[in-house]
DRENTI-654843 format. One record per residue (C-alpha): x, y, z; residue in one letter; residue number from 1. Coordinates in nm, 2 decimals. Example, Ala and Ser with C-alpha at 12.3 -4.5 7.8 and 13.67 -1.06 7.14 Angstrom:
BEGIN
+--------+--------+--------+-----+-----+
|      X |      Y |      Z | res |   n |
+--------+--------+--------+-----+-----+
|   1.23 |  -0.45 |   0.78 |   A |   1 |
|   1.37 |  -0.11 |   0.71 |   S |   2 |
+--------+--------+--------+-----+-----+
***
This chain:
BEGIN
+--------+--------+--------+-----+-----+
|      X |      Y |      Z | res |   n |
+--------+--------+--------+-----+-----+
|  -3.87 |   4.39 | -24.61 |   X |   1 |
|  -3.83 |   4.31 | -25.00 |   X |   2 |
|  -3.72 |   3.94 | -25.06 |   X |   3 |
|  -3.36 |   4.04 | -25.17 |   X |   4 |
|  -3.30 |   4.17 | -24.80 |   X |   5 |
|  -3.43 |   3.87 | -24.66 |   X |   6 |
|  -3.22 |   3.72 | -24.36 |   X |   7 |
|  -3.02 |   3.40 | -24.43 |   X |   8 |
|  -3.09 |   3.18 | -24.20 |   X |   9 |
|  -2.77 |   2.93 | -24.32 |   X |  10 |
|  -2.61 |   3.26 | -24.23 |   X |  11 |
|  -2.79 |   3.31 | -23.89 |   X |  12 |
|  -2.71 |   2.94 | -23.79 |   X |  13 |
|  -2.33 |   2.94 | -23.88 |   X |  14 |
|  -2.31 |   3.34 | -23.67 |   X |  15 |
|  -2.50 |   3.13 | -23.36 |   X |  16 |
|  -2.18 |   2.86 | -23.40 |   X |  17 |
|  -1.92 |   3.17 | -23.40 |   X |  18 |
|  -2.10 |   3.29 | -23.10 |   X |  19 |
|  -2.15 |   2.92 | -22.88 |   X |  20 |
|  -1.76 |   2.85 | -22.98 |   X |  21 |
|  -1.64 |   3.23 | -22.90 |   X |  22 |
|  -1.40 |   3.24 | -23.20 |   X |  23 |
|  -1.43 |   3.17 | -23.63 |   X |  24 |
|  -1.17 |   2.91 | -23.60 |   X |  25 |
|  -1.38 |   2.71 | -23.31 |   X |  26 |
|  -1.69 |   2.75 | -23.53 |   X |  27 |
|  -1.50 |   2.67 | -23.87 |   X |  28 |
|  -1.40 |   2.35 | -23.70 |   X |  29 |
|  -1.71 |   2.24 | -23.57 |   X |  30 |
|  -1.89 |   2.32 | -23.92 |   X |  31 |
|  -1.59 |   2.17 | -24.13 |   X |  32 |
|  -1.57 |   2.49 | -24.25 |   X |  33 |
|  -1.27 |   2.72 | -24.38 |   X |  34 |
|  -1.23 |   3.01 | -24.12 |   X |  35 |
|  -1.21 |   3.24 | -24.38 |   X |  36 |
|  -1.52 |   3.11 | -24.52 |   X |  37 |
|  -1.73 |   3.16 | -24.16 |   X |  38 |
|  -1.56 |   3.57 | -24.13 |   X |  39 |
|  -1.71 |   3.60 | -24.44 |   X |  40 |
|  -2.05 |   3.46 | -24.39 |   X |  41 |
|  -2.04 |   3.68 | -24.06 |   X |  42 |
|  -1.97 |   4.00 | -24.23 |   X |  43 |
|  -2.20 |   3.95 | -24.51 |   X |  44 |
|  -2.54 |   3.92 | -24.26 |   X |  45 |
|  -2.38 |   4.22 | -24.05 |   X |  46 |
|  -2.40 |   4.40 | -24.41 |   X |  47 |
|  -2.75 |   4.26 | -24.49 |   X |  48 |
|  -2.87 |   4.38 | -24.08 |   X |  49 |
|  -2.68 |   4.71 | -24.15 |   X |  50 |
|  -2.50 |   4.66 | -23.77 |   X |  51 |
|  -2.20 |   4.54 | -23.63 |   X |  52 |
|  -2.28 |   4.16 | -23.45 |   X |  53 |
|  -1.92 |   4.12 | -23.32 |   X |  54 |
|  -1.67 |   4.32 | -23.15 |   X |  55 |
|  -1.33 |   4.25 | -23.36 |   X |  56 |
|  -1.06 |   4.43 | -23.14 |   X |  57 |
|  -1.12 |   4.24 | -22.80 |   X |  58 |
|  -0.94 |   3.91 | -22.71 |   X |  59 |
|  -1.10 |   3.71 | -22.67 |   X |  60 |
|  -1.42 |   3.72 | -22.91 |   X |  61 |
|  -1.72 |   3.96 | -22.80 |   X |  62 |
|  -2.07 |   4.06 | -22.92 |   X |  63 |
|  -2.26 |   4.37 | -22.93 |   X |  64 |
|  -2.53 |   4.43 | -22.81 |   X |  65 |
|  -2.70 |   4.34 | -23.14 |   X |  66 |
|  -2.50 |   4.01 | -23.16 |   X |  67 |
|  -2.62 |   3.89 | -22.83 |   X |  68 |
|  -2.97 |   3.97 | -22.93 |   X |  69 |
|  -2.94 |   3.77 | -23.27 |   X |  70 |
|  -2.83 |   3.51 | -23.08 |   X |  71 |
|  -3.11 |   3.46 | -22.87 |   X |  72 |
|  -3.33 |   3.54 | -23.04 |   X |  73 |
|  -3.18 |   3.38 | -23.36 |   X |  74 |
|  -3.11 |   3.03 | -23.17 |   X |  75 |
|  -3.52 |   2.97 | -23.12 |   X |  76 |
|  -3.58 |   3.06 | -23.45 |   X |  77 |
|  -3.26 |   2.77 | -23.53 |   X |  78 |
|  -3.44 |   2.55 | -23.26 |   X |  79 |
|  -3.76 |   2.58 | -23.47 |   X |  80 |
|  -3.63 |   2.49 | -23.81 |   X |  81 |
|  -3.43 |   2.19 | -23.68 |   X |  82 |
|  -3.79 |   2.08 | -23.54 |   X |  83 |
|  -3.99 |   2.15 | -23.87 |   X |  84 |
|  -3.70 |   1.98 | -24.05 |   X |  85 |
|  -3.79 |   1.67 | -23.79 |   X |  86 |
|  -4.18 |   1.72 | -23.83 |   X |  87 |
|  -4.11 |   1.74 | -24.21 |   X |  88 |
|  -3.96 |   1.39 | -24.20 |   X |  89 |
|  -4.20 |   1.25 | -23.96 |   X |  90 |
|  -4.44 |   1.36 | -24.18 |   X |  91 |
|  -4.35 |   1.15 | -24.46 |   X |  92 |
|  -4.38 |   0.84 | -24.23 |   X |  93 |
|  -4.71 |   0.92 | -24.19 |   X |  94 |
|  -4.67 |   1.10 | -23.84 |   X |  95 |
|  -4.81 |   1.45 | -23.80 |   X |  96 |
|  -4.64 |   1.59 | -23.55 |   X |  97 |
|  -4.84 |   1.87 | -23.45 |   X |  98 |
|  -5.24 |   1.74 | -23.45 |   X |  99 |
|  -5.50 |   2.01 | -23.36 |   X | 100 |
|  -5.85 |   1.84 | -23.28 |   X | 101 |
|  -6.12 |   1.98 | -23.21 |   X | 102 |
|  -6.39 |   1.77 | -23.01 |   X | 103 |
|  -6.79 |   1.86 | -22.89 |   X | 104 |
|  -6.84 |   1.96 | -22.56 |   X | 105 |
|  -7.02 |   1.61 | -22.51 |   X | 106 |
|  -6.77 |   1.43 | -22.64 |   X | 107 |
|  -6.44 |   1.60 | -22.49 |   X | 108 |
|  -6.68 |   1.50 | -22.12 |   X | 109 |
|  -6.72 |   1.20 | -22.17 |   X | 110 |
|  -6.47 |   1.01 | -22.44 |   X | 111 |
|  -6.23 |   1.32 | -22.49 |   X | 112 |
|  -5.95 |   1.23 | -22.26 |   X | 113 |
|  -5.90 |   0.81 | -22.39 |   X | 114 |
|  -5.93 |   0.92 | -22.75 |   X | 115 |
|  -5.66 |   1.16 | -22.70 |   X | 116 |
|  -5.48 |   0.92 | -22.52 |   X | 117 |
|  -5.49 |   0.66 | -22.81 |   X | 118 |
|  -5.42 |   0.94 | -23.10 |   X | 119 |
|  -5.12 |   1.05 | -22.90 |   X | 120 |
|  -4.95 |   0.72 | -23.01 |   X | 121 |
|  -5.00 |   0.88 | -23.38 |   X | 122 |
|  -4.88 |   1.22 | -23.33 |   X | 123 |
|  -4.59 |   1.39 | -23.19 |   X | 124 |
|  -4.80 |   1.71 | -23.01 |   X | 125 |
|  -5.18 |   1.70 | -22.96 |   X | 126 |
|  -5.34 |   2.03 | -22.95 |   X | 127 |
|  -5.73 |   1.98 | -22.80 |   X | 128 |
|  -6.02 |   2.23 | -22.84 |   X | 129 |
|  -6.35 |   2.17 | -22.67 |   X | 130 |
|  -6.66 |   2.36 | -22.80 |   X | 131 |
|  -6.99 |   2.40 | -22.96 |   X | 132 |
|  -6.99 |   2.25 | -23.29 |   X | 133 |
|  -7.02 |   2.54 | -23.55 |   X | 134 |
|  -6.73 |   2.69 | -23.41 |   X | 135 |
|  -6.54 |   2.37 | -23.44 |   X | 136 |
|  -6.65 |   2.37 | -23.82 |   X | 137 |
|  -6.54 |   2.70 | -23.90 |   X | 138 |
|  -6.23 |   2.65 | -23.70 |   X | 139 |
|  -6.13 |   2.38 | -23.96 |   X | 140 |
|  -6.26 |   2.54 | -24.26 |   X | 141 |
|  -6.04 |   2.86 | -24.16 |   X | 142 |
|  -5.75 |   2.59 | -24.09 |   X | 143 |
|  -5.73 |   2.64 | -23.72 |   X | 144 |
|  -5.76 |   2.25 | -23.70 |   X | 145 |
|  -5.69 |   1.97 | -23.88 |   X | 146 |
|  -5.95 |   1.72 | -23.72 |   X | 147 |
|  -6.28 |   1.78 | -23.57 |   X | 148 |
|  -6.56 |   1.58 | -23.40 |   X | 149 |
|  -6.91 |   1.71 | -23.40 |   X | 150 |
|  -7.27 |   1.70 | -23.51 |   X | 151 |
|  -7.23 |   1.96 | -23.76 |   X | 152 |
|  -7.13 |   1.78 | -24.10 |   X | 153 |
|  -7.06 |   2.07 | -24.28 |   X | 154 |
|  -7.30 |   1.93 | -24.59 |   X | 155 |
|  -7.27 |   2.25 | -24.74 |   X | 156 |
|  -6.90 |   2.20 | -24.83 |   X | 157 |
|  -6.68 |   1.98 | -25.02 |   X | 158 |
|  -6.36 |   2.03 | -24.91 |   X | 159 |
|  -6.40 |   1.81 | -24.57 |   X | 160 |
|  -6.44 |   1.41 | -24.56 |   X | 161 |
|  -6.70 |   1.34 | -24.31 |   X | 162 |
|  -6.73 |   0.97 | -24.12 |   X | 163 |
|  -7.04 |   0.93 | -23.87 |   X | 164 |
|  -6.94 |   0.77 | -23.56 |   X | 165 |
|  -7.28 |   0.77 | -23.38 |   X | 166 |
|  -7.63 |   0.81 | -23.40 |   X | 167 |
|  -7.82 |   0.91 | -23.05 |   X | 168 |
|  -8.17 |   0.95 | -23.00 |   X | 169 |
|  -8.28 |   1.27 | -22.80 |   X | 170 |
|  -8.55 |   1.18 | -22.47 |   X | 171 |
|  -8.72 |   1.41 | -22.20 |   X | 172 |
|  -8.54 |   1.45 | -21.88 |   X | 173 |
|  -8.84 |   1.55 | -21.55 |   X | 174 |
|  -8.75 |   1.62 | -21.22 |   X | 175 |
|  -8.72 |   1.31 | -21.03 |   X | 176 |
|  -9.02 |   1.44 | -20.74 |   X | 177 |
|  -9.23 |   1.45 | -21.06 |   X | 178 |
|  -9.44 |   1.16 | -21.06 |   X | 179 |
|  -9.66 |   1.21 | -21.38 |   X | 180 |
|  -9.40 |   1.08 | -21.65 |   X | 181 |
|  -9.52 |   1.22 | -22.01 |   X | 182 |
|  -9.60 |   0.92 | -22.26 |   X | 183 |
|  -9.63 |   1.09 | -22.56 |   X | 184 |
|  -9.63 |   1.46 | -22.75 |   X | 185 |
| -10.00 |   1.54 | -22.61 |   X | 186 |
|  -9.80 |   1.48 | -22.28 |   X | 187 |
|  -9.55 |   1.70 | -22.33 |   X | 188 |
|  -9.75 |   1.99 | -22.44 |   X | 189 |
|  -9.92 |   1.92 | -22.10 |   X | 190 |
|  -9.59 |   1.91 | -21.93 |   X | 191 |
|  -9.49 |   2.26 | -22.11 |   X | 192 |
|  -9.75 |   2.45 | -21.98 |   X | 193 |
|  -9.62 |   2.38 | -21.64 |   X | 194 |
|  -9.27 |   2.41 | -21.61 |   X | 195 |
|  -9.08 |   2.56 | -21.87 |   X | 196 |
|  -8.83 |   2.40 | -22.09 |   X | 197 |
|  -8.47 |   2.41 | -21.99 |   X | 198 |
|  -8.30 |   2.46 | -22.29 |   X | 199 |
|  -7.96 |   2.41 | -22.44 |   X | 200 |
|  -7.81 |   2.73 | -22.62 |   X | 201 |
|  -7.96 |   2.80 | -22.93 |   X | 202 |
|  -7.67 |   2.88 | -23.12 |   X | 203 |
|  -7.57 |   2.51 | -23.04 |   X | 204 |
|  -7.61 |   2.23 | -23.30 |   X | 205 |
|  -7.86 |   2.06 | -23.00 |   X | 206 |
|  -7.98 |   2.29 | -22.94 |   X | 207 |
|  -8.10 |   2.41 | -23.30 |   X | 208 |
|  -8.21 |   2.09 | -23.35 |   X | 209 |
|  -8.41 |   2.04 | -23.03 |   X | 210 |
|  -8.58 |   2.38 | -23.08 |   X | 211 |
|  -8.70 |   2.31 | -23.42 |   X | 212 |
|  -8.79 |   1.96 | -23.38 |   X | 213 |
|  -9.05 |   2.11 | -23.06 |   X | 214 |
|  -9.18 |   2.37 | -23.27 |   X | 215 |
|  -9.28 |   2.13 | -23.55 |   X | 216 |
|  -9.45 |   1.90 | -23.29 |   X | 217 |
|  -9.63 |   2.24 | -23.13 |   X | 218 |
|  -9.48 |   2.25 | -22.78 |   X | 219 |
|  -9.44 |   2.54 | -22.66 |   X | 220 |
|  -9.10 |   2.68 | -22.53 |   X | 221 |
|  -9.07 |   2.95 | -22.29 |   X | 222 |
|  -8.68 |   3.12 | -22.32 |   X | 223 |
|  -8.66 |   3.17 | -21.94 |   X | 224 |
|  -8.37 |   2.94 | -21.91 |   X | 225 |
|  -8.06 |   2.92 | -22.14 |   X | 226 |
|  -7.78 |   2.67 | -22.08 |   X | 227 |
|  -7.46 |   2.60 | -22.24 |   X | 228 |
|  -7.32 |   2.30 | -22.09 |   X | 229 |
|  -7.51 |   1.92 | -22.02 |   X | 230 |
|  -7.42 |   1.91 | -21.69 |   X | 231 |
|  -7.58 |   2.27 | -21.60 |   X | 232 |
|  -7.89 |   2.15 | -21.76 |   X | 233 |
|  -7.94 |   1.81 | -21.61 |   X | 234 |
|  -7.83 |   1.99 | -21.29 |   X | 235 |
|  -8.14 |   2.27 | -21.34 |   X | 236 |
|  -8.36 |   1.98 | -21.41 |   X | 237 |
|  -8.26 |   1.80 | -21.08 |   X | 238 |
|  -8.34 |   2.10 | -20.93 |   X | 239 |
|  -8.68 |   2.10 | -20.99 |   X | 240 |
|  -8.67 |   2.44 | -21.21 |   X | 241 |
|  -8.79 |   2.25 | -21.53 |   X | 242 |
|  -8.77 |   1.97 | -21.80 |   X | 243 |
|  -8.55 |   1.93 | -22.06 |   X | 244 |
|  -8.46 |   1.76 | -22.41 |   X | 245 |
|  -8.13 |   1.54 | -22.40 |   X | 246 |
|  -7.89 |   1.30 | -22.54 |   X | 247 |
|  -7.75 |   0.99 | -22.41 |   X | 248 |
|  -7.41 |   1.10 | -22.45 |   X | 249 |
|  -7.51 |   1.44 | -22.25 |   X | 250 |
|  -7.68 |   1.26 | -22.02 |   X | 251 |
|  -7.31 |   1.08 | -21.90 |   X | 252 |
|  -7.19 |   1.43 | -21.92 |   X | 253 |
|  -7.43 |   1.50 | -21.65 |   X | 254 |
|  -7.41 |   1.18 | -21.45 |   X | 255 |
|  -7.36 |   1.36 | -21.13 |   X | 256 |
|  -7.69 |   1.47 | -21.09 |   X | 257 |
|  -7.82 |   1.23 | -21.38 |   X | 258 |
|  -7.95 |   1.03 | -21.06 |   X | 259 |
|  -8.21 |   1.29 | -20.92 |   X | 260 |
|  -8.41 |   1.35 | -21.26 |   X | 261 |
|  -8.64 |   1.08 | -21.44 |   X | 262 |
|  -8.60 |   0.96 | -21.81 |   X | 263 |
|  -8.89 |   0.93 | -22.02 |   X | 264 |
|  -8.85 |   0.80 | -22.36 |   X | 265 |
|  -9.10 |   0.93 | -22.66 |   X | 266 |
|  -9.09 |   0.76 | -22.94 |   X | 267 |
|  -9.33 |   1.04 | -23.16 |   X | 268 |
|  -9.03 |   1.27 | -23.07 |   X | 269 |
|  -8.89 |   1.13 | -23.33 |   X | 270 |
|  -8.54 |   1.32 | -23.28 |   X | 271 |
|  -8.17 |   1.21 | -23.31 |   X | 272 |
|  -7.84 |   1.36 | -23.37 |   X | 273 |
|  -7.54 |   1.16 | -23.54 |   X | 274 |
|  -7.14 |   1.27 | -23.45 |   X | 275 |
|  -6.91 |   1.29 | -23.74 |   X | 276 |
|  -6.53 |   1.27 | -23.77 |   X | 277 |
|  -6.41 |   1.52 | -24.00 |   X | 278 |
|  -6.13 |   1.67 | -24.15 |   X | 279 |
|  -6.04 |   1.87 | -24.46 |   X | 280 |
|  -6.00 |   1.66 | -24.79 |   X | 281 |
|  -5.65 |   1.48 | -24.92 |   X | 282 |
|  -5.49 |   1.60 | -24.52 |   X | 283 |
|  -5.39 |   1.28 | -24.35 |   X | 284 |
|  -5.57 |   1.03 | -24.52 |   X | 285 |
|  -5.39 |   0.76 | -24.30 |   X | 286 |
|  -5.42 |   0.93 | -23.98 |   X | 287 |
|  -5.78 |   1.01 | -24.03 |   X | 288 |
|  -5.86 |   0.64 | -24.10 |   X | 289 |
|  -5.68 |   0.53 | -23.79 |   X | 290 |
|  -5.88 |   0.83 | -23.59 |   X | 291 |
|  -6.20 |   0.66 | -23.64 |   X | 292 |
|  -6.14 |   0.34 | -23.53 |   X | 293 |
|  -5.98 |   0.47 | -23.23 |   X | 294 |
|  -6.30 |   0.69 | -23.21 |   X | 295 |
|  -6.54 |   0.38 | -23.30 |   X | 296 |
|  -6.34 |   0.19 | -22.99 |   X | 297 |
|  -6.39 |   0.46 | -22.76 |   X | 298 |
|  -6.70 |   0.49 | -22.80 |   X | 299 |
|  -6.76 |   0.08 | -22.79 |   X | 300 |
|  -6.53 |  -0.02 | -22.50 |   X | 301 |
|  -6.60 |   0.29 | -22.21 |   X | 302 |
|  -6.94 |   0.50 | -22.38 |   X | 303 |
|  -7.16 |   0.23 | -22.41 |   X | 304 |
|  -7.06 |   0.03 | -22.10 |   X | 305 |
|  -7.06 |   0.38 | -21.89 |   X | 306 |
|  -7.41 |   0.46 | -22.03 |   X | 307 |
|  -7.56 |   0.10 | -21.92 |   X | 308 |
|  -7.41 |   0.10 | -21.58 |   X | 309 |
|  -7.63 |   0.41 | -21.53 |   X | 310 |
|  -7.93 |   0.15 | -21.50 |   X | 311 |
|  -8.22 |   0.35 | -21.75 |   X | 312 |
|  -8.15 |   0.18 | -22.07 |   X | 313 |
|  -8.01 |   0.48 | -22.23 |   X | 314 |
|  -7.77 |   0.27 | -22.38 |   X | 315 |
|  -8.04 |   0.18 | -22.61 |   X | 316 |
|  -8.05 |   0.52 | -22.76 |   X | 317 |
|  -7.72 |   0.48 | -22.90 |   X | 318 |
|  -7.62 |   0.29 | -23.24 |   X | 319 |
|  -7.22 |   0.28 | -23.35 |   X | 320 |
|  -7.15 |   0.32 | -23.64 |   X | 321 |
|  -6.96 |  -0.03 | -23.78 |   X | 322 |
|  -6.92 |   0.03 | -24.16 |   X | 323 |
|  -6.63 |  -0.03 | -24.28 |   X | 324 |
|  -6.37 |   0.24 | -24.19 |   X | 325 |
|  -6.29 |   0.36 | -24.57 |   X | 326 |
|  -6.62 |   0.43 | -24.63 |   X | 327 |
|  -6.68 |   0.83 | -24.54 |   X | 328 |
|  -7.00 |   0.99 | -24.58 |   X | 329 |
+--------+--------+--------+-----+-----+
***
């Protein structure tokens, strides 16, 4: 439709009065408008919709067929400016009413429902995706979101501010009936050539990094078994079917079955993956600040305590991040 036949939606708000009030002269006196003023508006957008809206030889007042569908349809579209009018203001106060987030499996498990508890006191709707990290950073480069936590800092871009909220250290998961724990990489090669490696998904940012991390070490990795969840894995491990590579924070993710596998810590592993808060640059600058401490306090107040109450000194593993929240890296 060229712009000159555009639909006025003044004129499609004051027609949605005329129809509510079932007469021009109930509309012109609830707009403070001249009746002849609202008959003319009314004819006009029938002229500009090429149809007849309202049926002029009836008493009292009726539409056609077209009018009652311009009213229905029209009044959502007249419900949805009022709101955007309202989110427009609310956005100048600093409020974005409409927040999509995207969070890391790992983190939507384990800290995803307090954190959007606490950013719901900054926002008017909350709009939550869980996934892999890569897809969460394309989803906010392509403007799907507006706020993403994940281990993918999307270095290779400078249209995002980044702040890291964690740093976890990655340790070796047995089965619990297991009783040799590996001490070391020489260990683990041993351990690999008995049972295979259960392994996150590939295309996953752990997963990635736990696959290339093992092949610089020279551990061998079968591809038998493919996972794309932490509880799944932890679960296979518990099972006996083989060992596994984890984080702390996936490890709480699992704590259902996080009781019938054994934790061995390797310092020569030498492996640790950070979370970041990000969002695209000059968006929100207030709202992104304010995400991170809430973040931060998560992460402080119900992560950390959760992880020590499950008795293997994972908590350990973790460090917060405490800079000062306007520094973004």
């Amino acid at each position: 439709m060229p712009l000159s036949k555009l639909i006025d939606m003044n004129a499609v708000q004051i027609f949605i009065v005329v129809a509510e009030e079932g007469s021009m002269s109930g509309a012109a006196a609830r707009l403070g408008l001249s009746q002849s003023g609202v008959s003319q508006t009314v004819r006009q957008l029938e002229e500009k919709l090429g149809v007849v809206l309202i049926n002029r030889t009836t008493r009292p007042m009726m539409l056609t067929p077209f009018g009652i569908a311009l009213k229905n349809r029209g009044g959502l579209l007249n419900e949805a400016i009022l709101n955007l009018k309202a989110q427009v203001v609310e956005a100048g106060n600093g409020i974005k009413p409409d927040l999509r987030m995207g969070l890391v499996d790992s983190f939507a498990a384990t800290c995803g429902s307090l954190f959007a508890r606490q950013m719901l006191s900054r926002v008017s709707q909350l709009s939550v995706r869980a996934g892999l990290s890569p897809l969460q950073g394309e989803r906010l480069l392509r403007r799907e979101l507006d706020l993403i936590i994940t281990s993918d800092p999307l270095t290779d871009t400078n249209e995002v501010m980044r702040y890291q909220l964690l740093s976890e250290k990655y340790f070796v998961i047995t089965p619990a009936e297991r009783r040799s724990a590996p001490q070391n990489i020489a260990d683990l090669r041993t351990l690999a050539n008995i049972l295979p490696i259960v392994r996150f998904n590939r295309y996953s940012q752990v997963g990635m990094q736990i696959d290339r991390q093992l092949r610089a070490l020279e551990v061998r990795m079968s591809n038998r078994l493919e996972l794309d969840t932490a509880d799944a894995l932890t679960s296979m491990v518990a099972e006996g079917i083989g060992w596994a590579v984890t984080t702390p924070m996936c490890f709480l993710q699992a704590a259902a079955t996080a009781k019938n596998v054994s934790v061995h810590f390797i310092p020569e592993l030498g492996l640790e993956r950070s979370l970041y808060l990000v969002c695209r640059r000059d968006e929100y600058g207030a709202l992104f600040r304010d995400a991170c401490a809430m973040a931060r306090s998560v992460i402080s107040d119900s992560l950390l305590p959760r992880l020590k109450a499950m008795g293997e000194g994972v908590e350990n593993m973790v460090t917060l991040n405490k800079e000062n929240l306007s520094e973004y890296r």
